[in-house]
mmCIF file as gemmi writes it, N, C-alpha and C atoms, coordinates in Angstrom:
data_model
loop_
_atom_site.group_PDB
_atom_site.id
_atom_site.type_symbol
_atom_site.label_atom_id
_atom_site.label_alt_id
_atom_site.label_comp_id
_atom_site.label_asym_id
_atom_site.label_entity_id
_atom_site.label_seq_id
_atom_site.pdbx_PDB_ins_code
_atom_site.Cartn_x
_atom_site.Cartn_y
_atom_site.Cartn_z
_atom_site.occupancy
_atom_site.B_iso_or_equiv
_atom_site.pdbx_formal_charge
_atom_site.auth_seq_id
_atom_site.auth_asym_id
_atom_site.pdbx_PDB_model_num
ATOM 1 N N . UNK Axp A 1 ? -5.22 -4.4 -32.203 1 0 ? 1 A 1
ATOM 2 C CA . UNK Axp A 1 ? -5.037 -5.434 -31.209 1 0 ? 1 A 1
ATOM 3 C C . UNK Axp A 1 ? -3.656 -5.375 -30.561 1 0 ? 1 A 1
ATOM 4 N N . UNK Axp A 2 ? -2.535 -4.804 -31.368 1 0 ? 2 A 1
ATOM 5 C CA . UNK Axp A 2 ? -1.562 -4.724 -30.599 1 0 ? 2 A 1
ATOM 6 C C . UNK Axp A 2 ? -0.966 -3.759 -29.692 1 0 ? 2 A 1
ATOM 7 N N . UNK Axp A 3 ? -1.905 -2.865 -29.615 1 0 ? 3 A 1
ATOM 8 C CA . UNK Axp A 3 ? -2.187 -2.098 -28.673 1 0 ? 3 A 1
ATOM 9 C C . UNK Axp A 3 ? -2.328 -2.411 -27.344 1 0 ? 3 A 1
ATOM 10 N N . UNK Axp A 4 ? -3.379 -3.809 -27.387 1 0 ? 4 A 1
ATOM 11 C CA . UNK Axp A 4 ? -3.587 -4.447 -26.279 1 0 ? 4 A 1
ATOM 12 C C . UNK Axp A 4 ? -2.35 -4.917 -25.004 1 0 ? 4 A 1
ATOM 13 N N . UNK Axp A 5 ? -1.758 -5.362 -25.748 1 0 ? 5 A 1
ATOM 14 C CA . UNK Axp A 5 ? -0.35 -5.961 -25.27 1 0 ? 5 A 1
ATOM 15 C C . UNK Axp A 5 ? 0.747 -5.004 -24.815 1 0 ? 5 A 1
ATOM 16 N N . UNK Axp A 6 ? 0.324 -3.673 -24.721 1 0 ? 6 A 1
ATOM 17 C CA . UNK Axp A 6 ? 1.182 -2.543 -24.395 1 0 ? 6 A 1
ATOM 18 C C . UNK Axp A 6 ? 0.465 -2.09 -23.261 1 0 ? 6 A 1
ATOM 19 N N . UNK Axp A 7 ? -1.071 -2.281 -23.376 1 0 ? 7 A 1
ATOM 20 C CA . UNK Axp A 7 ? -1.933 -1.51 -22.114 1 0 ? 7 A 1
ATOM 21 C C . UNK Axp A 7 ? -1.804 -2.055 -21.146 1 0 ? 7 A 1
ATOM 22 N N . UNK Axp A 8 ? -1.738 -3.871 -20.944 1 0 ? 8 A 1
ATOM 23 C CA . UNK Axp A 8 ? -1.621 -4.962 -20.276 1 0 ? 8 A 1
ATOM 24 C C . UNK Axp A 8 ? -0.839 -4.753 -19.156 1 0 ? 8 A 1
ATOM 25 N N . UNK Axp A 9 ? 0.342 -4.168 -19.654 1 0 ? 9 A 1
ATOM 26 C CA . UNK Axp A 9 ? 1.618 -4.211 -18.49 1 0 ? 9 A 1
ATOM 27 C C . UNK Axp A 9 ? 1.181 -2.94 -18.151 1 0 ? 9 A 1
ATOM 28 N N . UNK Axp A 10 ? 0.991 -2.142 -18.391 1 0 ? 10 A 1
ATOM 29 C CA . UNK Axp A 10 ? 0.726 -0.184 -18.121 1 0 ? 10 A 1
ATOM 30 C C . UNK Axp A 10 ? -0.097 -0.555 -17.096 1 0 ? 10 A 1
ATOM 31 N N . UNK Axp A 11 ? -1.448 -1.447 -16.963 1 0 ? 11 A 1
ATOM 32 C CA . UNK Axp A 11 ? -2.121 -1.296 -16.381 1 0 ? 11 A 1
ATOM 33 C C . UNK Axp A 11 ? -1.934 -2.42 -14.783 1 0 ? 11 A 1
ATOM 34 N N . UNK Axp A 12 ? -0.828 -3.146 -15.376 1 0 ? 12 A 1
ATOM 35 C CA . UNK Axp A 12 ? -0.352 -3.931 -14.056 1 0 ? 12 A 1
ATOM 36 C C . UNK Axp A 12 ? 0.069 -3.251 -13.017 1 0 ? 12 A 1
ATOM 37 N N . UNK Axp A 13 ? 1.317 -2.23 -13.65 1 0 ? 13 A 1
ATOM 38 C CA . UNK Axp A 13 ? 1.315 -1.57 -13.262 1 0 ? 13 A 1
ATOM 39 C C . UNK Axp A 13 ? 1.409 -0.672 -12.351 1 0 ? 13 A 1
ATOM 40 N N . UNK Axp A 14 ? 0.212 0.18 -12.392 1 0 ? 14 A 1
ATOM 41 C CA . UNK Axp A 14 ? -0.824 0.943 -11.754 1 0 ? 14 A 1
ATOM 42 C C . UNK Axp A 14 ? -1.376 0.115 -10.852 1 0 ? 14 A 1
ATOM 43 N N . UNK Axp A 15 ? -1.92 -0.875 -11.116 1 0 ? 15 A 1
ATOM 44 C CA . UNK Axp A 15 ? -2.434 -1.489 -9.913 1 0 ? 15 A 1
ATOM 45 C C . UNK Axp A 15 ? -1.493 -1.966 -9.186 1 0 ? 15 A 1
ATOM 46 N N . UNK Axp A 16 ? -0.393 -2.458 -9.466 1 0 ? 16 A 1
ATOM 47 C CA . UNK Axp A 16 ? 0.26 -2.294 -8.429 1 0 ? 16 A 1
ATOM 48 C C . UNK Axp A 16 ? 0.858 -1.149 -7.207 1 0 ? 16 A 1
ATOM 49 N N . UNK Axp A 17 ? 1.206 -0.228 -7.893 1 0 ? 17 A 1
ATOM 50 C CA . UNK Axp A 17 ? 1.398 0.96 -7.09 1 0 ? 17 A 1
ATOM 51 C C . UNK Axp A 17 ? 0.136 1.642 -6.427 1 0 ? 17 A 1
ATOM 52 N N . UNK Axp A 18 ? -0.893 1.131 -6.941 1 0 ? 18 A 1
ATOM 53 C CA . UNK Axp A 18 ? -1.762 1.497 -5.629 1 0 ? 18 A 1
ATOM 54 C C . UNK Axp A 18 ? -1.904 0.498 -4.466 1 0 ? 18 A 1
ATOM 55 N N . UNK Axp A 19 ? -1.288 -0.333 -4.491 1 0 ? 19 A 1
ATOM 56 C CA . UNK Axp A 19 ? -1.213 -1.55 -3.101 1 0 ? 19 A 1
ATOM 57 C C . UNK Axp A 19 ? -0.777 -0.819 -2.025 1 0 ? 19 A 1
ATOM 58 N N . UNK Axp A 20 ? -0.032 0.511 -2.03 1 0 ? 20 A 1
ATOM 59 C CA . UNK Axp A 20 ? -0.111 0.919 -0.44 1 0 ? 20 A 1
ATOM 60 C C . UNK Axp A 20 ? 1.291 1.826 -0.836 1 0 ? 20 A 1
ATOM 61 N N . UNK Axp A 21 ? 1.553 2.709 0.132 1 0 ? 21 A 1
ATOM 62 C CA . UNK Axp A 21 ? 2.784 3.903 0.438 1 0 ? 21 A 1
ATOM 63 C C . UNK Axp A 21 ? 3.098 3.789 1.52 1 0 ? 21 A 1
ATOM 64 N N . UNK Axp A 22 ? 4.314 4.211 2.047 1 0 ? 22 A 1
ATOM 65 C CA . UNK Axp A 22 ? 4.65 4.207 3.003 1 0 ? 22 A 1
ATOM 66 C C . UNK Axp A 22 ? 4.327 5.477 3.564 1 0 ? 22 A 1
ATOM 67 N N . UNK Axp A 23 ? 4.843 6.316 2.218 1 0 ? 23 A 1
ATOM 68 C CA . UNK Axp A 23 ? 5.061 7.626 2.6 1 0 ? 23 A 1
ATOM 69 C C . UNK Axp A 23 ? 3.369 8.135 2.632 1 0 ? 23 A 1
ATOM 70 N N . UNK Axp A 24 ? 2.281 7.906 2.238 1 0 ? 24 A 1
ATOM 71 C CA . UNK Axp A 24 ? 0.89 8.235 2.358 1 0 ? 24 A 1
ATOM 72 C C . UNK Axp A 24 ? 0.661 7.927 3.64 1 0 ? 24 A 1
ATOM 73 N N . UNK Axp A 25 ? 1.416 6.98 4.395 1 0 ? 25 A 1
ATOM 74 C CA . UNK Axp A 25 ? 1.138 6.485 5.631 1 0 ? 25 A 1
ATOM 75 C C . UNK Axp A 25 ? 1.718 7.183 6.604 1 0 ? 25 A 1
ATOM 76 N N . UNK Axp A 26 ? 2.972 7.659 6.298 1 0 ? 26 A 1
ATOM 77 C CA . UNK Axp A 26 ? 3.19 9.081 7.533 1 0 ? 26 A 1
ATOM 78 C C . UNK Axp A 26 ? 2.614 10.229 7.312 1 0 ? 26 A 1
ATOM 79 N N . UNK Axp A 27 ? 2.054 10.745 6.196 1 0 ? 27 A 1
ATOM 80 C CA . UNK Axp A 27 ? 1.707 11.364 6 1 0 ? 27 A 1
ATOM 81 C C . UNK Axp A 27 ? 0.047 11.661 6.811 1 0 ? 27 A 1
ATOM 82 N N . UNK Axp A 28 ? -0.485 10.833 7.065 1 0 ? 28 A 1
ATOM 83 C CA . UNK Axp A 28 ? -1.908 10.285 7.738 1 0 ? 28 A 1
ATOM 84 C C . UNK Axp A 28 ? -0.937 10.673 9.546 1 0 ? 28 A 1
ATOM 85 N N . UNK Axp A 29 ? 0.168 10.393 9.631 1 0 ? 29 A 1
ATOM 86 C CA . UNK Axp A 29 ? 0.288 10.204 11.166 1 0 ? 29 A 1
ATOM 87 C C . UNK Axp A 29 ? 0.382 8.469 11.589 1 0 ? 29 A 1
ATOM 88 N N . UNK Axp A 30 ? 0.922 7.695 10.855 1 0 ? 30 A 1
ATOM 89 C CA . UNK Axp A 30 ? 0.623 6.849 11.171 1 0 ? 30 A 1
ATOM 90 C C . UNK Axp A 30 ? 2.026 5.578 11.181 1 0 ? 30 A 1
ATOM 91 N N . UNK Axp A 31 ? 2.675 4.773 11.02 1 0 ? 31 A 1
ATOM 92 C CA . UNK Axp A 31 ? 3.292 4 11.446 1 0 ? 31 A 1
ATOM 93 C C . UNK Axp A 31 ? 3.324 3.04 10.312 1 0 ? 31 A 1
ATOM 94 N N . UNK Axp A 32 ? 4.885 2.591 9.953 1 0 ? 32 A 1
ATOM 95 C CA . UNK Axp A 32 ? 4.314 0.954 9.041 1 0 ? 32 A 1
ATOM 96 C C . UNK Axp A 32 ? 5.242 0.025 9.973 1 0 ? 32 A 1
ATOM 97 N N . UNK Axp A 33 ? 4.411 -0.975 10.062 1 0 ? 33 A 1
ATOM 98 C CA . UNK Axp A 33 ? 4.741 -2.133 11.069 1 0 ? 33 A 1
ATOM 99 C C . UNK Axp A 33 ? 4.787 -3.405 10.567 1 0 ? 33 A 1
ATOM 100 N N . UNK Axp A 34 ? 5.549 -4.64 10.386 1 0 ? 34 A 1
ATOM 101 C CA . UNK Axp A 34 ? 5.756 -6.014 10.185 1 0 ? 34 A 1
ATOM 102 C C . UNK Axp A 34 ? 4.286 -6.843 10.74 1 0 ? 34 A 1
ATOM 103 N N . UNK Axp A 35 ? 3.269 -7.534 9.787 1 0 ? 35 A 1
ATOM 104 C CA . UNK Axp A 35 ? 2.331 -8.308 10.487 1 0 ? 35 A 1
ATOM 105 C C . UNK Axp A 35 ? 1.329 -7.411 10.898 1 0 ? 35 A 1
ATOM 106 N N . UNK Axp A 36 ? 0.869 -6.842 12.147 1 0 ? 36 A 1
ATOM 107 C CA . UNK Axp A 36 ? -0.076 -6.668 13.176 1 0 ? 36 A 1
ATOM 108 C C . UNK Axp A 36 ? 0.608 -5.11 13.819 1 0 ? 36 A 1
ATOM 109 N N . UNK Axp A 37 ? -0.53 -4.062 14.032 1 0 ? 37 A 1
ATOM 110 C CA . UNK Axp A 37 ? -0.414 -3.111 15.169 1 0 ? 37 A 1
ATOM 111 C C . UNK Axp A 37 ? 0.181 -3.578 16.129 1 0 ? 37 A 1
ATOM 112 N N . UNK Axp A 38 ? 0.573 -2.751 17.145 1 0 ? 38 A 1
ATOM 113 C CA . UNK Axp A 38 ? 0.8 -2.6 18.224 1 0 ? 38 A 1
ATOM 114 C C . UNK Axp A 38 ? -0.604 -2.875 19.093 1 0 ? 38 A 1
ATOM 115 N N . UNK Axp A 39 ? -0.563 -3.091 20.244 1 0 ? 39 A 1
ATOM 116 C CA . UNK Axp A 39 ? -1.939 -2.956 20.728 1 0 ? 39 A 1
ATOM 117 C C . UNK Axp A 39 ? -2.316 -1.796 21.1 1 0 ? 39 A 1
ATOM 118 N N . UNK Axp A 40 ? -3.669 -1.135 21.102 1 0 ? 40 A 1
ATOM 119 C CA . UNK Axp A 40 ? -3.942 -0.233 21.067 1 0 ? 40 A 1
ATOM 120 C C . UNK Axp A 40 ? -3.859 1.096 19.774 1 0 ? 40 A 1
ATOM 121 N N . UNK Axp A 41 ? -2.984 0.388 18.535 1 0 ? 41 A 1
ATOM 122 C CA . UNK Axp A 41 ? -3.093 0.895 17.38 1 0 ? 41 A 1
ATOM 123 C C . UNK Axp A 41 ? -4.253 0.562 16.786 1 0 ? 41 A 1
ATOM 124 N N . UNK Axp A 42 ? -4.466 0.931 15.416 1 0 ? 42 A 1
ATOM 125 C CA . UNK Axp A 42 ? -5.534 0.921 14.669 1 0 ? 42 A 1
ATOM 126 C C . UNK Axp A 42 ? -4.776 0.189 13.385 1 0 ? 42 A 1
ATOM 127 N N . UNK Axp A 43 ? -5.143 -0.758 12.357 1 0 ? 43 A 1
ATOM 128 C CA . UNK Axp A 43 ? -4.928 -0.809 11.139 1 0 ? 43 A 1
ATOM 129 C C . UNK Axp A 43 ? -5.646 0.354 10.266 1 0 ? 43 A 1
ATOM 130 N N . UNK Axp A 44 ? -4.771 0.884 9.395 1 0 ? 44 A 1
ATOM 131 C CA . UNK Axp A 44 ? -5.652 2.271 8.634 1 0 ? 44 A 1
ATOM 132 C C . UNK Axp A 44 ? -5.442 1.708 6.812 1 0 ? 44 A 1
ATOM 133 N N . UNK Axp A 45 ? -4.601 0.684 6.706 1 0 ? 45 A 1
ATOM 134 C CA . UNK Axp A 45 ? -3.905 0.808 5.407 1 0 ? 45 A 1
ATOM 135 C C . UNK Axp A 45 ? -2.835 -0.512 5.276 1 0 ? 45 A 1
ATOM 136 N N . UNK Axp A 46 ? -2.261 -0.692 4.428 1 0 ? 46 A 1
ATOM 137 C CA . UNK Axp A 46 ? -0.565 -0.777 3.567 1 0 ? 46 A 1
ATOM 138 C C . UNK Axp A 46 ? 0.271 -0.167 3.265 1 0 ? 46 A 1
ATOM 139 N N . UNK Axp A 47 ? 1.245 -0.184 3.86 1 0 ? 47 A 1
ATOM 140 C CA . UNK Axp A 47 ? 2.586 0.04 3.498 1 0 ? 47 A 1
ATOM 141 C C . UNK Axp A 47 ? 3.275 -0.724 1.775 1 0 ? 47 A 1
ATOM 142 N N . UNK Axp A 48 ? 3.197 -1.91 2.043 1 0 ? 48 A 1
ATOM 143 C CA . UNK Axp A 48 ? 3.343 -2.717 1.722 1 0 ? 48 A 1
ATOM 144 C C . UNK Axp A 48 ? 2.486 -4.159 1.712 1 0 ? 48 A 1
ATOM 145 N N . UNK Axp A 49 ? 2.79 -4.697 0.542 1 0 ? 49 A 1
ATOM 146 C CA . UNK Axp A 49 ? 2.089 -6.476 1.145 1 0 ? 49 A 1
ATOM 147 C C . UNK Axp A 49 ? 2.049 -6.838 2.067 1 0 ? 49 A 1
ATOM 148 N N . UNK Axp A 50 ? 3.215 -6.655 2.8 1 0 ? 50 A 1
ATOM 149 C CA . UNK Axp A 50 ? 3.281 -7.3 4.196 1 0 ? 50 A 1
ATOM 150 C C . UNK Axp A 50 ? 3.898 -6.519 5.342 1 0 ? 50 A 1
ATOM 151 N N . UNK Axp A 51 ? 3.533 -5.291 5.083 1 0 ? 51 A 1
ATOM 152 C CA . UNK Axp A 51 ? 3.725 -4.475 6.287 1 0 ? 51 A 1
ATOM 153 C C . UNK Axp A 51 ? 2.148 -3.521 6.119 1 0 ? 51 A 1
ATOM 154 N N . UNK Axp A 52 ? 1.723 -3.353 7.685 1 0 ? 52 A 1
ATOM 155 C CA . UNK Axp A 52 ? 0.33 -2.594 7.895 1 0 ? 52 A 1
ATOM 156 C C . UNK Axp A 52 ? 0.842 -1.23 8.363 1 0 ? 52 A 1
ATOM 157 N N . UNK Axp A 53 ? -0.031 -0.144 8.091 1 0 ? 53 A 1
ATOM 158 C CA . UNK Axp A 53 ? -0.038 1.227 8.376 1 0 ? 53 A 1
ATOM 159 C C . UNK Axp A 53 ? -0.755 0.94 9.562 1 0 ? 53 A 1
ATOM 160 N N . UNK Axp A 54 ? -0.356 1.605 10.86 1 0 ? 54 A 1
ATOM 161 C CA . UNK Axp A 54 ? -1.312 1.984 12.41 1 0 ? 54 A 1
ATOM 162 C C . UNK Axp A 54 ? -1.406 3.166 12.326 1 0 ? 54 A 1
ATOM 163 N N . UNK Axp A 55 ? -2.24 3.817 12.868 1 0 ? 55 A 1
ATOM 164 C CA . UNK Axp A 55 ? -2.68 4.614 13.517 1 0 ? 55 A 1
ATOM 165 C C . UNK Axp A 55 ? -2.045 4.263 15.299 1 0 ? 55 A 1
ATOM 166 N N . UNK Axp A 56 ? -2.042 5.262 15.815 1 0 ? 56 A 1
ATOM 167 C CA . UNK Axp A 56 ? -2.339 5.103 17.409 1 0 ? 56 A 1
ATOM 168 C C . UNK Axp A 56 ? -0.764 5.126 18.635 1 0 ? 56 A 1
C-alpha cells in the first residue's frame, strides 16, 4: 500500500506535462498566443493553460 503514495504524485505528474508544449507547437508550424487565435488562425492545441497553439 505504500507504494501507492509514491505512484500518486508520479502520476500527477505526467498528467500534467501532457497539458500542452510549446515547443510541440512550433514544431507543428504553429504559434502560442494569450486567450484566442488571431483571426483567420486555427486553434490546433496548448501551449499552456492559458495560452492556445494556432495554426495559420
Amino acid at each position: 500500500m505504500k507504494i501507492l503514495f509514491l505512484l500518486f504524485p508520479l502520476i500527477l505528474l505526467l498528467v500534467q506535462g501532457a497539458a500542452g508544449n510549446p515547443l510541440l507547437c512550433k514544431r507543428r508550424g504553429g504559434y502560442c498566443t494569450l486567450g484566442i487565435c488571431r483571426h483567420g488562425a486555427t486553434p490546433v492545441g496548448r501551449c499552456t493553460p492559458y495560452r492556445v497553439c494556432c495554426l495559420g
